[in-house]
N, C-alpha and C positions, 0 to 999 in steps of 0.2 A: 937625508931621507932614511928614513926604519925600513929594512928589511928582515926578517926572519924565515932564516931557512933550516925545514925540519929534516932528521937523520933518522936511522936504524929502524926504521918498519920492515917487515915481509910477513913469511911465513912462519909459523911455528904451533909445534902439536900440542891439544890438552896439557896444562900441566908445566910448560914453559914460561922460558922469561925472553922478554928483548928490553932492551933500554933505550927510549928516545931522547935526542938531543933536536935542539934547538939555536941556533947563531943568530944572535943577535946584532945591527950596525947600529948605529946612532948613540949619542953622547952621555944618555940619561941612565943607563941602563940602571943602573944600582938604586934608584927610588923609585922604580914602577913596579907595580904588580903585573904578573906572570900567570897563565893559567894555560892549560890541556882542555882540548875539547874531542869531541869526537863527532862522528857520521856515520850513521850505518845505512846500508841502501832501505830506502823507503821510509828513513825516521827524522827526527828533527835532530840539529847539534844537540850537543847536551855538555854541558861542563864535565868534566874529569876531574879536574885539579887544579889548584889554585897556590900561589905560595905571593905572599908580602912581601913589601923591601922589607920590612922584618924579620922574615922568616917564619911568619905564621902561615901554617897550609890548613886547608878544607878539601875534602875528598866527596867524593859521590857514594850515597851510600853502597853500590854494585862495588865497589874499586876498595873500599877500606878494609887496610888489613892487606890488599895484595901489593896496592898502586903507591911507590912514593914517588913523588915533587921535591927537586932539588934547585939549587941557582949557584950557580959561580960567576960573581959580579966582574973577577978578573978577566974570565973568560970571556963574558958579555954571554951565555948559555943556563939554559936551562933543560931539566934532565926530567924526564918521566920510566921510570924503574918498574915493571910491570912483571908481577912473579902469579905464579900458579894460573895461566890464561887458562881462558874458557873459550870454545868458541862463540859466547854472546859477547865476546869483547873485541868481534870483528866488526873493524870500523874502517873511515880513515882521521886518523889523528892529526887533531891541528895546532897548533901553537898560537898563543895572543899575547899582544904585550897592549899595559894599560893605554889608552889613546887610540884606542878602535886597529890596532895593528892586526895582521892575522898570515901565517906562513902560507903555502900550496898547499902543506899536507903531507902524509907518506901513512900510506896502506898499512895496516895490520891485519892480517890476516891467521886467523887459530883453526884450523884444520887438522885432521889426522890422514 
């Protein structure tokens, strides 16, 4: 059974960084694609990020330039790196793995 459970959301002022992690169970890990999503109250998901078993990533254009996507297959984890926040990038961020998987989430919150 896949579970994915997401790490290091809270709060943090204009201008900061947090870095989300992801844990992955299940056997495949290394040739599925991986992707960040987000929610913000009253909006639709929306993709954030995206990375390959290759390692090819796609970003949203709101995120490029701040937001990197990362995987460590040994780890079975995937990383979301988020530098210069705004607060329109309060959401709650979720985690996907390819095969309709999708984590609980963990709040991000950019506030001053």
């Amino acid at each position: 059974q896949v579970q994915l459970v997401e790490s290091g959301g809270g709060l943090v002022q204009p201008g900061g960084s947090l870095k989300l992690s992801c844990a992955a169970s299940g056997s495949i890990f290394s040739i599925v694609a991986l992707a960040w999503y987000r929610q913000a109250p009253g909006k639709e998901r929306e993709l954030v990020a995206a990375i390959t078993s290759g390692g090819n990533t796609n970003y949203a254009d709101s995120v490029k330039g701040r937001f990197t996507i990362s995987r460590d297959n040994a780890k079975k984890t995937v990383y979301l790196q988020m530098n210069s926040l705004k607060p329109e990038d309060t959401a709650v961020y979720y985690c996907h793995r390819g095969g309709g998987y999708w984590g609980q989430g963990t709040q991000v919150t950019v506030s001053s």
